[in-house]
CHARMM-style PDB file with segment names, atoms N, HN, CA, C and O in Angstrom:
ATOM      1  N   UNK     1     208.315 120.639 121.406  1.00  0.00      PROA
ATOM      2  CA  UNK     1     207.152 121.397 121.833  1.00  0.00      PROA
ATOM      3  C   UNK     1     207.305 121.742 123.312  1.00  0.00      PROA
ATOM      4  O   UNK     1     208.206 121.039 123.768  1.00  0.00      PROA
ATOM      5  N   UNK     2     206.913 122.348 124.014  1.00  0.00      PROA
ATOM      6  HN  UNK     2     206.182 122.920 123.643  1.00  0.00      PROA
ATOM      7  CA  UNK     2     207.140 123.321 125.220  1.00  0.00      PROA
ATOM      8  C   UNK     2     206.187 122.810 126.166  1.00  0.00      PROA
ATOM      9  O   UNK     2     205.154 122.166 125.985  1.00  0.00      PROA
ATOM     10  N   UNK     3     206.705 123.200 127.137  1.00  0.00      PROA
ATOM     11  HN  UNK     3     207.544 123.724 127.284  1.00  0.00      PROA
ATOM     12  CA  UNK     3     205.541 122.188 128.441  1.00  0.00      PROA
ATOM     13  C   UNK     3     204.569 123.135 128.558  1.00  0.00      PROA
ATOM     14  O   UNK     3     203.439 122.854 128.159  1.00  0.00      PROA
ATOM     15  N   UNK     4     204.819 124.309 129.077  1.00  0.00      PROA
ATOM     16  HN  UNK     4     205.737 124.537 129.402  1.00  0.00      PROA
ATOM     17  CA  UNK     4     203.663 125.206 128.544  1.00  0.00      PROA
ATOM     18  C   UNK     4     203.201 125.980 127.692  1.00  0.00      PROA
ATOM     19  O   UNK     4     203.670 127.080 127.401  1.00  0.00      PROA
ATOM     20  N   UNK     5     201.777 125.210 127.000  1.00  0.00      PROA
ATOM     21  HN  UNK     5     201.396 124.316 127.237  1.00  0.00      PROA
ATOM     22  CA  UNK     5     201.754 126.214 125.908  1.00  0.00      PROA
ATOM     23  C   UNK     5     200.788 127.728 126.313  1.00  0.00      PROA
ATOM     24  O   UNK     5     199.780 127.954 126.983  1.00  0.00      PROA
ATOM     25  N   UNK     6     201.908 128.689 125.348  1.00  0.00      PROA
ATOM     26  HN  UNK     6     202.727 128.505 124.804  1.00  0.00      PROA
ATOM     27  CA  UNK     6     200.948 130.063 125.435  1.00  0.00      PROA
ATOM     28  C   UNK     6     199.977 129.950 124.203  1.00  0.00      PROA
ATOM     29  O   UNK     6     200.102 129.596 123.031  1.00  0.00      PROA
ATOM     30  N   UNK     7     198.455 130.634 125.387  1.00  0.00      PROA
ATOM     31  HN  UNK     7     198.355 130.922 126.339  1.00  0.00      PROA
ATOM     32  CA  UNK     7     197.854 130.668 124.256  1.00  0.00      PROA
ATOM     33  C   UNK     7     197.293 132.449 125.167  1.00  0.00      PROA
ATOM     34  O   UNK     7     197.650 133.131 126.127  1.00  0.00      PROA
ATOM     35  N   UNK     8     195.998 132.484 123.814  1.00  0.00      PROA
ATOM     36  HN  UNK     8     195.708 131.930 123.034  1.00  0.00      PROA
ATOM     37  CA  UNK     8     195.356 134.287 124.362  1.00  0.00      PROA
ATOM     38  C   UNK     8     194.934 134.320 125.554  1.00  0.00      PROA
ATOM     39  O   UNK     8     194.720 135.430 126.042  1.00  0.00      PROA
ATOM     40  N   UNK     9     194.652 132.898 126.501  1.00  0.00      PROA
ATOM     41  HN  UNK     9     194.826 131.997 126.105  1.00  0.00      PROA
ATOM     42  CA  UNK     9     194.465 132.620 127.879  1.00  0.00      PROA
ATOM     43  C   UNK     9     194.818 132.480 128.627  1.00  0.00      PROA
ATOM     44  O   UNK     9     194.250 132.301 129.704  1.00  0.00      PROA
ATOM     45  N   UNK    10     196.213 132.502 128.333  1.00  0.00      PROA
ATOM     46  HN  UNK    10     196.675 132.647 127.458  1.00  0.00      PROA
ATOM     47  CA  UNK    10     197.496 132.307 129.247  1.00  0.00      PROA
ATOM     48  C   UNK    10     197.289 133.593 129.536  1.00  0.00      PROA
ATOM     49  O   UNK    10     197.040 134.418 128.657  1.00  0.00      PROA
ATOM     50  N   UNK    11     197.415 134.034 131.432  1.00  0.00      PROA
ATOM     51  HN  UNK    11     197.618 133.363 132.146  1.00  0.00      PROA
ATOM     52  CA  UNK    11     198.071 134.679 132.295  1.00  0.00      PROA
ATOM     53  C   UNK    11     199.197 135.532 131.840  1.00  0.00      PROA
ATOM     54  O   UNK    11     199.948 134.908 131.091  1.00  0.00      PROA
ATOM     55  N   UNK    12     199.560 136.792 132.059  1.00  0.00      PROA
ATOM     56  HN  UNK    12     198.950 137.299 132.668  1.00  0.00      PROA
ATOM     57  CA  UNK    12     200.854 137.496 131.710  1.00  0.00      PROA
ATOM     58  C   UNK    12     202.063 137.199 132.466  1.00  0.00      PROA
ATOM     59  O   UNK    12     203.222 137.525 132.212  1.00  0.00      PROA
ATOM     60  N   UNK    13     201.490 136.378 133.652  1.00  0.00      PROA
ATOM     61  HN  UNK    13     200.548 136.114 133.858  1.00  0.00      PROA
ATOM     62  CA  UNK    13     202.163 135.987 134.617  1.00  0.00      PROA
ATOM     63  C   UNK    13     202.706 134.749 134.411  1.00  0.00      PROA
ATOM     64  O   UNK    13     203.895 134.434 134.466  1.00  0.00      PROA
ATOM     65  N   UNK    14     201.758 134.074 134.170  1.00  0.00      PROA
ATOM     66  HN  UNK    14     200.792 134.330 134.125  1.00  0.00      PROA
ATOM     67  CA  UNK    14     201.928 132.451 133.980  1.00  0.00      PROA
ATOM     68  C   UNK    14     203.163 132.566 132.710  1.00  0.00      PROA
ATOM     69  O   UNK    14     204.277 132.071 132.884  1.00  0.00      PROA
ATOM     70  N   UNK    15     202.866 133.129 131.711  1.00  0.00      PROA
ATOM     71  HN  UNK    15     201.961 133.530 131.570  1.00  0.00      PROA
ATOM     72  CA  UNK    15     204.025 133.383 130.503  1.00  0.00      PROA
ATOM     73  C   UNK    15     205.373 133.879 131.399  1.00  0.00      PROA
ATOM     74  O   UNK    15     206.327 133.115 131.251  1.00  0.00      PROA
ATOM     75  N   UNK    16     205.563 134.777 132.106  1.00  0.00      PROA
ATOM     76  HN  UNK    16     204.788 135.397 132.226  1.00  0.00      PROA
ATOM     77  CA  UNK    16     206.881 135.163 132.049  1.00  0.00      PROA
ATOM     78  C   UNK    16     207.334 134.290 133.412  1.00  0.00      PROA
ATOM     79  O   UNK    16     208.542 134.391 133.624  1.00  0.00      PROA
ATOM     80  N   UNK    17     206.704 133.563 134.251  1.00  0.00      PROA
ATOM     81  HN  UNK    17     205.723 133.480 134.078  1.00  0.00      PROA
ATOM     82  CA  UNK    17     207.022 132.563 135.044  1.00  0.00      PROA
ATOM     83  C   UNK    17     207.530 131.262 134.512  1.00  0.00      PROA
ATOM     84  O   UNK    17     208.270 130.469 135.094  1.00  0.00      PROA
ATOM     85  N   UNK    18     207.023 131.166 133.327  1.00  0.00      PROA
ATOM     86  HN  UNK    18     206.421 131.810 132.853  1.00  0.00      PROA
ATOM     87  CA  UNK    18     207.200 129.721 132.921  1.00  0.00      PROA
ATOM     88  C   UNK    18     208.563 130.217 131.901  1.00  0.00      PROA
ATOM     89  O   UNK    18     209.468 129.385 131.838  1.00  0.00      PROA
ATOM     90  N   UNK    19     208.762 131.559 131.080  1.00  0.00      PROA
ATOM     91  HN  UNK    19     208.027 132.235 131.131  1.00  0.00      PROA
ATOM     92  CA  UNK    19     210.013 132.099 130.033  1.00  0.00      PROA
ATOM     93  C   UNK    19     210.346 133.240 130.521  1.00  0.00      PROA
ATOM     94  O   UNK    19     209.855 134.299 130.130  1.00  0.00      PROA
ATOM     95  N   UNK    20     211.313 133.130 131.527  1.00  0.00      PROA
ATOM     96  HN  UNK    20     211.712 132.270 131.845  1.00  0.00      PROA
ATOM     97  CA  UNK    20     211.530 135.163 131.802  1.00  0.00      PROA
ATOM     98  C   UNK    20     211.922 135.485 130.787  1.00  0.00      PROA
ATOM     99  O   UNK    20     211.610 136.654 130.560  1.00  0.00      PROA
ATOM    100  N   UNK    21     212.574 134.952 129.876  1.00  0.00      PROA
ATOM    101  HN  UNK    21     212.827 134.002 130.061  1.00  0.00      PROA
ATOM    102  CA  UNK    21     213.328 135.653 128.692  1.00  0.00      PROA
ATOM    103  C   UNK    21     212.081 136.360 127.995  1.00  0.00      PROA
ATOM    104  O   UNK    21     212.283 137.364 127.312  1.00  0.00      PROA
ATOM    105  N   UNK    22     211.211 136.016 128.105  1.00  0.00      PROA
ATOM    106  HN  UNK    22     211.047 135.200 128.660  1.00  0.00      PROA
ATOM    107  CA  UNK    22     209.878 137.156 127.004  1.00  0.00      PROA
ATOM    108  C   UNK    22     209.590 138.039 127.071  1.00  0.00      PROA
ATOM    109  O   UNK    22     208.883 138.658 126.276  1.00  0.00      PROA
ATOM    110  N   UNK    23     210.250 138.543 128.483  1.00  0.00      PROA
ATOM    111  HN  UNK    23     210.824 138.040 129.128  1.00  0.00      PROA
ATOM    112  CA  UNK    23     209.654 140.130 129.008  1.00  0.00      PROA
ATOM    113  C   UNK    23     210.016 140.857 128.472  1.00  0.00      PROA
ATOM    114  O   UNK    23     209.541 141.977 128.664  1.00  0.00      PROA
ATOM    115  N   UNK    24     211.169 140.666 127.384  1.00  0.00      PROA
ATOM    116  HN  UNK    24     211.555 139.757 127.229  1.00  0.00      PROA
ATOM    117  CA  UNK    24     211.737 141.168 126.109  1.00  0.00      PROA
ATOM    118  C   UNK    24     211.081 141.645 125.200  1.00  0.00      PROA
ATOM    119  O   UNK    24     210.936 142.781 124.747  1.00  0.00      PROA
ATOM    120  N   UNK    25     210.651 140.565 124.947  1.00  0.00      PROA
ATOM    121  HN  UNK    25     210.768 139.643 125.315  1.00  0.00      PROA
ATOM    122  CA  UNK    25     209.331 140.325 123.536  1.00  0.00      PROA
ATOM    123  C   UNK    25     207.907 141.178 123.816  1.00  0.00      PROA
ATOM    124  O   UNK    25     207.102 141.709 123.050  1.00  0.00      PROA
ATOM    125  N   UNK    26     207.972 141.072 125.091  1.00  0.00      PROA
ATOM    126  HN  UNK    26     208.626 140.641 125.713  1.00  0.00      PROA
ATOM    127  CA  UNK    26     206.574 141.581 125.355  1.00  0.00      PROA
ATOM    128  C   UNK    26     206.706 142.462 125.408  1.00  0.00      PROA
ATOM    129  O   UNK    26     205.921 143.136 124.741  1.00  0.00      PROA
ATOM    130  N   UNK    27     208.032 143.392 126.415  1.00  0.00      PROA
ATOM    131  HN  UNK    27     208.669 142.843 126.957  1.00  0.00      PROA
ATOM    132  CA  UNK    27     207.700 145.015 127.007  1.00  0.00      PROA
ATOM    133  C   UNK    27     208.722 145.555 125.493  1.00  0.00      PROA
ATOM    134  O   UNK    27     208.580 146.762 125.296  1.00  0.00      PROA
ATOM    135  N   UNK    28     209.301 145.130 124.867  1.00  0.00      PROA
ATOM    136  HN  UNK    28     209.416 144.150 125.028  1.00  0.00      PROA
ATOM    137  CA  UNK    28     210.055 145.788 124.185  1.00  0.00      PROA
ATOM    138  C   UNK    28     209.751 145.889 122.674  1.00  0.00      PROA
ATOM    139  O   UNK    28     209.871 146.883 121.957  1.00  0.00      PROA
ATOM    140  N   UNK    29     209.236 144.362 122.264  1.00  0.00      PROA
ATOM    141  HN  UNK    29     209.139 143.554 122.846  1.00  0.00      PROA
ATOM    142  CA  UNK    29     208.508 144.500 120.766  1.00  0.00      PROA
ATOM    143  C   UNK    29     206.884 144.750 121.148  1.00  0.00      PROA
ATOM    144  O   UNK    29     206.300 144.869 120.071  1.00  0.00      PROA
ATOM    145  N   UNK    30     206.073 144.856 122.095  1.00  0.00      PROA
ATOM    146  HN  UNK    30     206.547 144.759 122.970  1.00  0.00      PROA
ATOM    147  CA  UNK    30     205.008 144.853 121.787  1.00  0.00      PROA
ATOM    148  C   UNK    30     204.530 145.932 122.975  1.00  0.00      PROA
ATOM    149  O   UNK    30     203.344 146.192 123.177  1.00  0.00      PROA
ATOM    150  N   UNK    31     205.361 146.371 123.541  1.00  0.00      PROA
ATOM    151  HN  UNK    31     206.325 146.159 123.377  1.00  0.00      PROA
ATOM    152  CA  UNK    31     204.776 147.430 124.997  1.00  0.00      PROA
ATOM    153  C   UNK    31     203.758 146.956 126.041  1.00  0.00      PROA
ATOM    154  O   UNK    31     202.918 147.699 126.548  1.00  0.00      PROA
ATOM    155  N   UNK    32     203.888 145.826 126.281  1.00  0.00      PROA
ATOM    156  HN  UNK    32     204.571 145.223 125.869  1.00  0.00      PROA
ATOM    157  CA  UNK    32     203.208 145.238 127.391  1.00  0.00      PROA
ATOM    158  C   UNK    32     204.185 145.432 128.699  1.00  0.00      PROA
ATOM    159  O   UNK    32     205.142 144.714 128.986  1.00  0.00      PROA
ATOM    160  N   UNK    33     203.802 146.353 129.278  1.00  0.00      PROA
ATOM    161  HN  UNK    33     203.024 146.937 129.044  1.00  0.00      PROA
ATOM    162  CA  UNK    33     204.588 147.513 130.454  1.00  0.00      PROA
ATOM    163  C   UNK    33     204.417 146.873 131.589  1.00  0.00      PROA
ATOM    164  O   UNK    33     205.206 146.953 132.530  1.00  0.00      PROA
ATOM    165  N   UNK    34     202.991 145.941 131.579  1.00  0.00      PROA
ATOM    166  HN  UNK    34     202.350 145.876 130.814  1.00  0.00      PROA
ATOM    167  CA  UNK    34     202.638 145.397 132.628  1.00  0.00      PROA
ATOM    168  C   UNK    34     202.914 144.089 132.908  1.00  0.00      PROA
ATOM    169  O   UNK    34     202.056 143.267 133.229  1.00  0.00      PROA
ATOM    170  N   UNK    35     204.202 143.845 132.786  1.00  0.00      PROA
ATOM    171  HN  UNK    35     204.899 144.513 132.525  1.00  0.00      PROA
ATOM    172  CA  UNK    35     204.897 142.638 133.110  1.00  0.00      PROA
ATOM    173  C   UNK    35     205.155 142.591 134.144  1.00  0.00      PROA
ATOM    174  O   UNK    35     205.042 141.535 134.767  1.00  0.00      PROA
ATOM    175  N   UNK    36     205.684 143.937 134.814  1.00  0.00      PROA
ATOM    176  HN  UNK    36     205.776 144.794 134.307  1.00  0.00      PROA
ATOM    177  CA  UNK    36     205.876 144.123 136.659  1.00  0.00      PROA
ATOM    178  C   UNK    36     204.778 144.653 137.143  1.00  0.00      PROA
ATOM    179  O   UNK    36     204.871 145.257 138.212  1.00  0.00      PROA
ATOM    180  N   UNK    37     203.539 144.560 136.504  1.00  0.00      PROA
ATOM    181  HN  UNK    37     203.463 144.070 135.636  1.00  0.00      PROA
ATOM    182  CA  UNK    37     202.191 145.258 137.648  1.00  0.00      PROA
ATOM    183  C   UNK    37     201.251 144.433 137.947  1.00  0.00      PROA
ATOM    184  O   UNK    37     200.743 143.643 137.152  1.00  0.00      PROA
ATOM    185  N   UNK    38     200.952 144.567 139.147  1.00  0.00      PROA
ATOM    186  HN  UNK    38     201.365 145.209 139.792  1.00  0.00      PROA
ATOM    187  CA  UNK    38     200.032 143.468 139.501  1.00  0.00      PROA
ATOM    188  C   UNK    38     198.863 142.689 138.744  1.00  0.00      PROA
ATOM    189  O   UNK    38     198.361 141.565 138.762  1.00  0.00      PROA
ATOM    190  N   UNK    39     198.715 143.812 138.117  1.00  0.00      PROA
ATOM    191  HN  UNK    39     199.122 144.725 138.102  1.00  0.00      PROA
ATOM    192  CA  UNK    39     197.216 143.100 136.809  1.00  0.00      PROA
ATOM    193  C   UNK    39     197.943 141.725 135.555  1.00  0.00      PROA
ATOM    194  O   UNK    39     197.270 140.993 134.829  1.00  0.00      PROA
ATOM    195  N   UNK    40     199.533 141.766 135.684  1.00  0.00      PROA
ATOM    196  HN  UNK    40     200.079 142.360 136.274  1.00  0.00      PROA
ATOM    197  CA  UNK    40     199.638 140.936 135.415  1.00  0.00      PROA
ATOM    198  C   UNK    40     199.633 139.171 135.637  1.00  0.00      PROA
ATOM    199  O   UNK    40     199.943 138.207 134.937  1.00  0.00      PROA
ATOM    200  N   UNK    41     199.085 139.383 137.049  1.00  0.00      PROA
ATOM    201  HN  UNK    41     198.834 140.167 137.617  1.00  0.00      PROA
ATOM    202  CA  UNK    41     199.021 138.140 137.379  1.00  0.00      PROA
ATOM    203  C   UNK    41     197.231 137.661 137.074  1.00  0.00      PROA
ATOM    204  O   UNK    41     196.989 136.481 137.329  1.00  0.00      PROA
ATOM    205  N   UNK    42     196.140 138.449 136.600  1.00  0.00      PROA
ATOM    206  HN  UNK    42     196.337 139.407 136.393  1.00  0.00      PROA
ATOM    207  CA  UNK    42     195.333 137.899 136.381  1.00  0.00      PROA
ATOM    208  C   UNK    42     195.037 138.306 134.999  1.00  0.00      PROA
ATOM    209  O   UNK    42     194.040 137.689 134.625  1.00  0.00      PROA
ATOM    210  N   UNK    43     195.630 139.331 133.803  1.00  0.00      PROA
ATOM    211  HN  UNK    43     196.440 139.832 134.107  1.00  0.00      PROA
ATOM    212  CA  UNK    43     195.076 139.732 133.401  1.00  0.00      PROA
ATOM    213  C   UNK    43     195.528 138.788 131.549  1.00  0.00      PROA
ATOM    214  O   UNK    43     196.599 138.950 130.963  1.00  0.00      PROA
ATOM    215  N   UNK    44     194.953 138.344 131.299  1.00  0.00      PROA
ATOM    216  HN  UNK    44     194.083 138.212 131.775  1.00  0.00      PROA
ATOM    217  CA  UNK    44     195.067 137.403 130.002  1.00  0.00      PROA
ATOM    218  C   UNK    44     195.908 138.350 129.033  1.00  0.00      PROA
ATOM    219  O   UNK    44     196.040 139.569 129.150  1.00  0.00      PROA
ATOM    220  N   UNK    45     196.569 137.341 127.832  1.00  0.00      PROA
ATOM    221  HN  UNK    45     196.462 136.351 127.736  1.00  0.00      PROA
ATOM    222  CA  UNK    45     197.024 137.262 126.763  1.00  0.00      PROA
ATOM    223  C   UNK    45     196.574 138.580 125.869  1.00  0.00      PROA
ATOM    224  O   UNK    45     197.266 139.499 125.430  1.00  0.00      PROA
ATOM    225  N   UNK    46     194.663 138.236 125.729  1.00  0.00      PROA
ATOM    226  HN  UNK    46     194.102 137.489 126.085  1.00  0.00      PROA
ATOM    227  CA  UNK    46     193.995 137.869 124.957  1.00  0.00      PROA
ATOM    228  C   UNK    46     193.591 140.141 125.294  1.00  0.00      PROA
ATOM    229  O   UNK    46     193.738 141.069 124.498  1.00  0.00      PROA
ATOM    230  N   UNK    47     193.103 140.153 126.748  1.00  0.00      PROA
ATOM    231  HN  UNK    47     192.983 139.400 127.394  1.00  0.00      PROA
ATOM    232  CA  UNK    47     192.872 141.328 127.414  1.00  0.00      PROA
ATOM    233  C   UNK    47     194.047 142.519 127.185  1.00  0.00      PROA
ATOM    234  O   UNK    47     193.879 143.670 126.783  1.00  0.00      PROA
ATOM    235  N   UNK    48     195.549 141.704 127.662  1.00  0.00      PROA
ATOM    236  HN  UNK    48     195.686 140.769 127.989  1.00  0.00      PROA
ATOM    237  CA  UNK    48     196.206 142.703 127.652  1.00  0.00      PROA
ATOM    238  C   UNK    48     196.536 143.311 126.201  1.00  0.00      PROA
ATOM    239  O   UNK    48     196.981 144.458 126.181  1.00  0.00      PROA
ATOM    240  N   UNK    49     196.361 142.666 125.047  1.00  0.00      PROA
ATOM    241  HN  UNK    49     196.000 141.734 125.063  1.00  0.00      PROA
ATOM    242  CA  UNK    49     196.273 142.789 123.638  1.00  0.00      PROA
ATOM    243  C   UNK    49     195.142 143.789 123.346  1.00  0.00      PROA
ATOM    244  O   UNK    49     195.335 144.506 122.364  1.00  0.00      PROA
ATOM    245  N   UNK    50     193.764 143.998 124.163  1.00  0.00      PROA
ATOM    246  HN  UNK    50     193.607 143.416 124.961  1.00  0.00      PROA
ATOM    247  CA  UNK    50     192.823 144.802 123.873  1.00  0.00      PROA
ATOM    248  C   UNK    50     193.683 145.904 124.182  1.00  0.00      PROA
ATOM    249  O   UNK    50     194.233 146.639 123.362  1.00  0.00      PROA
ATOM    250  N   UNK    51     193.773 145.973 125.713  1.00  0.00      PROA
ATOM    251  HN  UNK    51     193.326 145.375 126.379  1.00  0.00      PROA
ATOM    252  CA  UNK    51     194.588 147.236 126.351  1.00  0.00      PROA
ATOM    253  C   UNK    51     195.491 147.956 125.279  1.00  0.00      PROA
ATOM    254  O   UNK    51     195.116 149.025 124.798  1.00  0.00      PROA
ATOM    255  N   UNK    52     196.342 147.539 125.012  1.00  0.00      PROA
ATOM    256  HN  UNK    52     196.647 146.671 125.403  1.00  0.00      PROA
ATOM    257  CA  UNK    52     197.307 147.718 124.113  1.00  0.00      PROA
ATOM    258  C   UNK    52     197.570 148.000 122.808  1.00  0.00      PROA
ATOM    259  O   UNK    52     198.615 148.249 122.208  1.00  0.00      PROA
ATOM    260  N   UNK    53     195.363 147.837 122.171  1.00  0.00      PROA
ATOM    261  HN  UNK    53     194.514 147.635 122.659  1.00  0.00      PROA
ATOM    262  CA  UNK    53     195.568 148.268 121.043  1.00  0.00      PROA
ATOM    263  C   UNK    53     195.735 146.773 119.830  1.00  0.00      PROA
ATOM    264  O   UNK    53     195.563 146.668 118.616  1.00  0.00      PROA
ATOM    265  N   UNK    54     195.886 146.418 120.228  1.00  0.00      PROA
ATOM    266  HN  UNK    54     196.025 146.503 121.215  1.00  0.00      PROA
ATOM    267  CA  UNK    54     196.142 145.034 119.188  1.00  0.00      PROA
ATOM    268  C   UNK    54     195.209 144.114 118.685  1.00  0.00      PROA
ATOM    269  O   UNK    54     194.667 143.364 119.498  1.00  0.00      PROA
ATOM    270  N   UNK    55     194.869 144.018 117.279  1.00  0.00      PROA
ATOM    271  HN  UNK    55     195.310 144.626 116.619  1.00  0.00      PROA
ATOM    272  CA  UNK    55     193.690 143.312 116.964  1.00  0.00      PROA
ATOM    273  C   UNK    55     194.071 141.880 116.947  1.00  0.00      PROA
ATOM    274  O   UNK    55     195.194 141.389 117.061  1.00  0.00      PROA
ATOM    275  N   UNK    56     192.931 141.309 116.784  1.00  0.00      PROA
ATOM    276  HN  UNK    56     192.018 141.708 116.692  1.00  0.00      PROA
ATOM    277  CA  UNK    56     193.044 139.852 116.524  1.00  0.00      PROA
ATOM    278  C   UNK    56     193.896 139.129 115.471  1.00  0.00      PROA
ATOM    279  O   UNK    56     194.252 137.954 115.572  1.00  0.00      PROA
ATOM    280  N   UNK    57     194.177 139.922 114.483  1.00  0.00      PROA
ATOM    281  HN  UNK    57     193.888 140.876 114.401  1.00  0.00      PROA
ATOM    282  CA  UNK    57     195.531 139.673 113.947  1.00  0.00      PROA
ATOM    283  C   UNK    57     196.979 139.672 114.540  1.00  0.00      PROA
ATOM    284  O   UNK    57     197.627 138.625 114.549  1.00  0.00      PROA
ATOM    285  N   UNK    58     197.410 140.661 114.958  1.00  0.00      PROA
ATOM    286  HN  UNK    58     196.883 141.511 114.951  1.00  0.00      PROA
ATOM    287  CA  UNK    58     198.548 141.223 115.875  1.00  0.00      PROA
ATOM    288  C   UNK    58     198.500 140.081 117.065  1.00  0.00      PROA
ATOM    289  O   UNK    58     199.577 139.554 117.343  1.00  0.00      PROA
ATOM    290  N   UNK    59     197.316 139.663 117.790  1.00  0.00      PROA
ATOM    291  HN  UNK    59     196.441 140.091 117.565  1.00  0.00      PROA
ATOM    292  CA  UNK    59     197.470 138.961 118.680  1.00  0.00      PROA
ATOM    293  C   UNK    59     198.023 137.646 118.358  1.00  0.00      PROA
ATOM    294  O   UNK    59     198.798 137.114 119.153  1.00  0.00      PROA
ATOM    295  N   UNK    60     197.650 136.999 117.119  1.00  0.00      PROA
ATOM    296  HN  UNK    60     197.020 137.431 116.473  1.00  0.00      PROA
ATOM    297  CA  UNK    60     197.801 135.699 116.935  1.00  0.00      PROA
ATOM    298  C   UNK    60     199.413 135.783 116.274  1.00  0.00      PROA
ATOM    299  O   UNK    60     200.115 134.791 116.078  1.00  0.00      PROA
ATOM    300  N   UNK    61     199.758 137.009 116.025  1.00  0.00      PROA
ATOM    301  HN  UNK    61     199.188 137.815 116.184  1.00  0.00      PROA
ATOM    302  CA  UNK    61     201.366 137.389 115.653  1.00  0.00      PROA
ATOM    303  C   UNK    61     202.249 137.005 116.756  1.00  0.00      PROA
ATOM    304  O   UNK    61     203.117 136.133 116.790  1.00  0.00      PROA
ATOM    305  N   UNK    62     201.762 138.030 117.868  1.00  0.00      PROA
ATOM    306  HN  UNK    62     201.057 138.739 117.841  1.00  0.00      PROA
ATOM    307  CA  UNK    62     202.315 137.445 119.351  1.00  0.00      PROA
ATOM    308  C   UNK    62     202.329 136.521 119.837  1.00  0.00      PROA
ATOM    309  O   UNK    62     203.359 136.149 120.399  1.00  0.00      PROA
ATOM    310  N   UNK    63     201.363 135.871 119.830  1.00  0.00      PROA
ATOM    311  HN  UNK    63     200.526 136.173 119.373  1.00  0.00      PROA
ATOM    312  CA  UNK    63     201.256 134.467 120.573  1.00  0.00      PROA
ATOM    313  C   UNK    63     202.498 133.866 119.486  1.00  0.00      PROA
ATOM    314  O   UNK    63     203.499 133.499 120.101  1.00  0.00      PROA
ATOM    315  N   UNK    64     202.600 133.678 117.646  1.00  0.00      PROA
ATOM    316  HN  UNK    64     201.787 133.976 117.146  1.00  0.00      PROA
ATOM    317  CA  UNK    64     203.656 132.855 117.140  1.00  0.00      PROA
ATOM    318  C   UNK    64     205.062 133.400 117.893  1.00  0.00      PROA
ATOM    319  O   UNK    64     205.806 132.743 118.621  1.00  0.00      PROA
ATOM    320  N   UNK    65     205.153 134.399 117.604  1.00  0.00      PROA
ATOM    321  HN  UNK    65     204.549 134.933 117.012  1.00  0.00      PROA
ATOM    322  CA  UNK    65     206.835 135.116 118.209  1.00  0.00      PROA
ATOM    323  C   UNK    65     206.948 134.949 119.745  1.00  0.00      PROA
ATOM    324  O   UNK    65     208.006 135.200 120.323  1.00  0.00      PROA
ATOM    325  N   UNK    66     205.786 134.500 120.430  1.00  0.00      PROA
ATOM    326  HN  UNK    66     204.927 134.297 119.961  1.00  0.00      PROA
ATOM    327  CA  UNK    66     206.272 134.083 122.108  1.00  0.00      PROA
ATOM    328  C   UNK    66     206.770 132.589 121.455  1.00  0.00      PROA
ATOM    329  O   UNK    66     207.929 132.177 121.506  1.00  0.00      PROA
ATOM    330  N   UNK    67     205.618 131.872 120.827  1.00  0.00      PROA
ATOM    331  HN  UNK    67     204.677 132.207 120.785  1.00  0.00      PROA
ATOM    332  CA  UNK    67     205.931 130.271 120.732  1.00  0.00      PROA
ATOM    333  C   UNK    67     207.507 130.154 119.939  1.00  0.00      PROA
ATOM    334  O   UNK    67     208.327 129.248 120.086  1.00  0.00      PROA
ATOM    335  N   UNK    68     207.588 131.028 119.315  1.00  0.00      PROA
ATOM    336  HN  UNK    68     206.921 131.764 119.196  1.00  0.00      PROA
ATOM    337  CA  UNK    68     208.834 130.462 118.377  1.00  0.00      PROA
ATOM    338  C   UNK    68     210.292 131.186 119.217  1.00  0.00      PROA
ATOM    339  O   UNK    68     211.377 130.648 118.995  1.00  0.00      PROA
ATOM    340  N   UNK    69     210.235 132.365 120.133  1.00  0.00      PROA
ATOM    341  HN  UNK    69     209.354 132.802 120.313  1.00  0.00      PROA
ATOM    342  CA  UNK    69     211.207 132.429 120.714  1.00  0.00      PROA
ATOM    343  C   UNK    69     211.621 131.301 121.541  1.00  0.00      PROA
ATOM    344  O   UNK    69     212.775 130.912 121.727  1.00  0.00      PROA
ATOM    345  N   UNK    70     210.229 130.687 122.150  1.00  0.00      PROA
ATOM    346  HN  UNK    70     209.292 131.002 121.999  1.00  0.00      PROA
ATOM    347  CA  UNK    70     210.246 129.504 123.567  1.00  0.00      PROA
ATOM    348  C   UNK    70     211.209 128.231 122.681  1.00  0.00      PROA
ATOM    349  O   UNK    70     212.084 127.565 123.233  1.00  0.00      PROA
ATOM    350  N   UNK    71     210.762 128.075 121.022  1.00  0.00      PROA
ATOM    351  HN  UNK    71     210.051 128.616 120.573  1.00  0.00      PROA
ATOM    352  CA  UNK    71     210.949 126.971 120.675  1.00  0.00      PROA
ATOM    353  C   UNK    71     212.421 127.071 120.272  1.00  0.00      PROA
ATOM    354  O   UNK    71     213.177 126.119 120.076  1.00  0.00      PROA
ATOM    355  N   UNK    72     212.718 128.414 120.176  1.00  0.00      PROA
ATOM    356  HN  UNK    72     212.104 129.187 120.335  1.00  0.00      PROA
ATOM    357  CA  UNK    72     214.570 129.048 120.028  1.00  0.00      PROA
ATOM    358  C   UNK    72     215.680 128.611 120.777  1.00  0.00      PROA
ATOM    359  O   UNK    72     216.833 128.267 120.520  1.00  0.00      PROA
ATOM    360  N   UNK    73     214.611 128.789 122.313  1.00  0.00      PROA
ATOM    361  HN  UNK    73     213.673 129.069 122.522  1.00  0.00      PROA
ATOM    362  CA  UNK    73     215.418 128.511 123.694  1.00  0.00      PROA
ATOM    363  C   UNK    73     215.661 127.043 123.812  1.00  0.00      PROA
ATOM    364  O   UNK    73     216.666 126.593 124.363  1.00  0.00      PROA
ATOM    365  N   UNK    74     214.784 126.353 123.319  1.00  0.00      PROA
ATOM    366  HN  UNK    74     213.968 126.718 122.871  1.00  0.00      PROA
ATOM    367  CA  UNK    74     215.029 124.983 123.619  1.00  0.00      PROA
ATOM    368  C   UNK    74     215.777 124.043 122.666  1.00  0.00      PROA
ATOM    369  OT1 UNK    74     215.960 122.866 122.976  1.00  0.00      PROA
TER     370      UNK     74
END
């Protein structure tokens, strides 16, 4: 299990600080662009998933495919 867990409250920041490898996952399977913009340092999981279009299904998709890449790496 991973020292930090992502959840829809986790920071966009806090995620790719704690796994750079996700910026993958994020800007490339899911178009979260704002991995290099400042709103990523306050702007949640949970928010940038609204932005982006993604329901509460899709979100809880993301959050498994961040957790299970993290659990890949280790």
């Amino acid at each position: 299990m991973p020292a930090y867990q992502i959840s829809k409250d986790s920071t966009i920041a806090e995620i790719i600080g704690h796994y750079p490898y996700l910026v993958d996952v994020l800007v490339g399977e899911y178009g979260f662009h704002c991995v290099g913009c400042f709103a990523s340092e306050f702007e949640t999981l949970a928010e940038g998933a609204v932005v982006h279009g993604l329901n509460d299904e899709e979100l809880e998709e993301l959050i498994q495919t961040l957790v299970e890449r993290v659990q890949q790496q280790n």
